[in-house]
N, C-alpha and C positions, 0 to 999 in steps of 0.2 A: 604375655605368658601368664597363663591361669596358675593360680597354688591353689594348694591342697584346702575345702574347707575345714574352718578353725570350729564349729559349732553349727546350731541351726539342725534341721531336720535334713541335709546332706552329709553329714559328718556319719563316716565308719564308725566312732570310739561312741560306746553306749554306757549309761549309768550302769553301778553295780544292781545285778538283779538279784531280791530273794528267791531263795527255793529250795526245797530237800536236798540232801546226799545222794543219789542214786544207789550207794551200799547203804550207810546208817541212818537216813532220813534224819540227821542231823539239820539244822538252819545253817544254809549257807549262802557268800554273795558270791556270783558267778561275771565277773569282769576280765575283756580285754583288754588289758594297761601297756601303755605306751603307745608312741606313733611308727617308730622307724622297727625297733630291735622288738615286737608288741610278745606278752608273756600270757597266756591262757592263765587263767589268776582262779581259783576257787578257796576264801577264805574263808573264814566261820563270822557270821552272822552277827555276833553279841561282840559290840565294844569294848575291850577292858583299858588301864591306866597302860602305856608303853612300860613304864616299869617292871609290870607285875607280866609281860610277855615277853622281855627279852632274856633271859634264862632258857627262855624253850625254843630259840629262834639256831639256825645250825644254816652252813649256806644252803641248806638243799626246803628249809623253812624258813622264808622272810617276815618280815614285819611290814605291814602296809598302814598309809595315813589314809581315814574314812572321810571323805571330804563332803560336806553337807553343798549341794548345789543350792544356787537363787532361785531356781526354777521348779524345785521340791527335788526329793531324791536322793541318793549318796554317790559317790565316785570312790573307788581306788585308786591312790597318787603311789608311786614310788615312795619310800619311808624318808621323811626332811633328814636331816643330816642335827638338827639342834632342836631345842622343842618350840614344838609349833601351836602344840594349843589341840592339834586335829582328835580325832578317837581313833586307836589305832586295833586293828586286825592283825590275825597271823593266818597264816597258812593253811587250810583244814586238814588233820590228819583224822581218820575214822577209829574209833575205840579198835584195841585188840582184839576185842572177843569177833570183831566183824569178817565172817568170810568174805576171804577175795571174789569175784563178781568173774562170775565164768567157769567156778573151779567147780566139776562135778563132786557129787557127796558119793564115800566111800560104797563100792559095791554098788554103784546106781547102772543101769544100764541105757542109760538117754545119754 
């Protein structure tokens, strides 16, 4: 019986990738975390101390460990449960002032 591969250039699960926001062109990492239950992940890009991000963290905004790969690179892990040492991400949410993405501007006729 074959399992699933664990790594290597066959494995689904991909580093976190940088790249813009699509609304604020923010820096963001774009990962899908996990193997069974996997979460479409888009965090912000700049590591802060876990401390200083859990205050803004709500269930619907997690806290993610940035995992530095041997092979260069970062990963998003599921957040450890005790401290681990990792650098930790949250969630990206887009400034207020950023219109929703889709929404026509008042009186436009397109």
């Amino acid at each position: 019986m074959s399992g699933r591969p664990q790594g290597g250039a066959d494995s689904r699960r991909s580093a976190a990738g940088p790249g813009p926001c699509e609304r604020c062109g923010a820096p963001v990492l774009k990962q899908l975390v996990g193997h069974r239950a996997a979460l479409n992940v888009t965090a912000d890009a700049v590591p802060q101390p876990a401390e200083q991000l859990l205050p803004l963290t709500n269930p619907n905004r997690l806290l993610w460990c940035l995992v530095a790969l041997h092979g260069g690179g970062s990963e998003l892990r599921w957040r450890c449960r005790h401290d681990c040492g990792h650098d930790a991400v949250i969630e990206h949410r887009c400034p207020p002032g950023v219109a929703q993405y889709g929404r026509r501007p008042e009186g436009a006729m397109w």
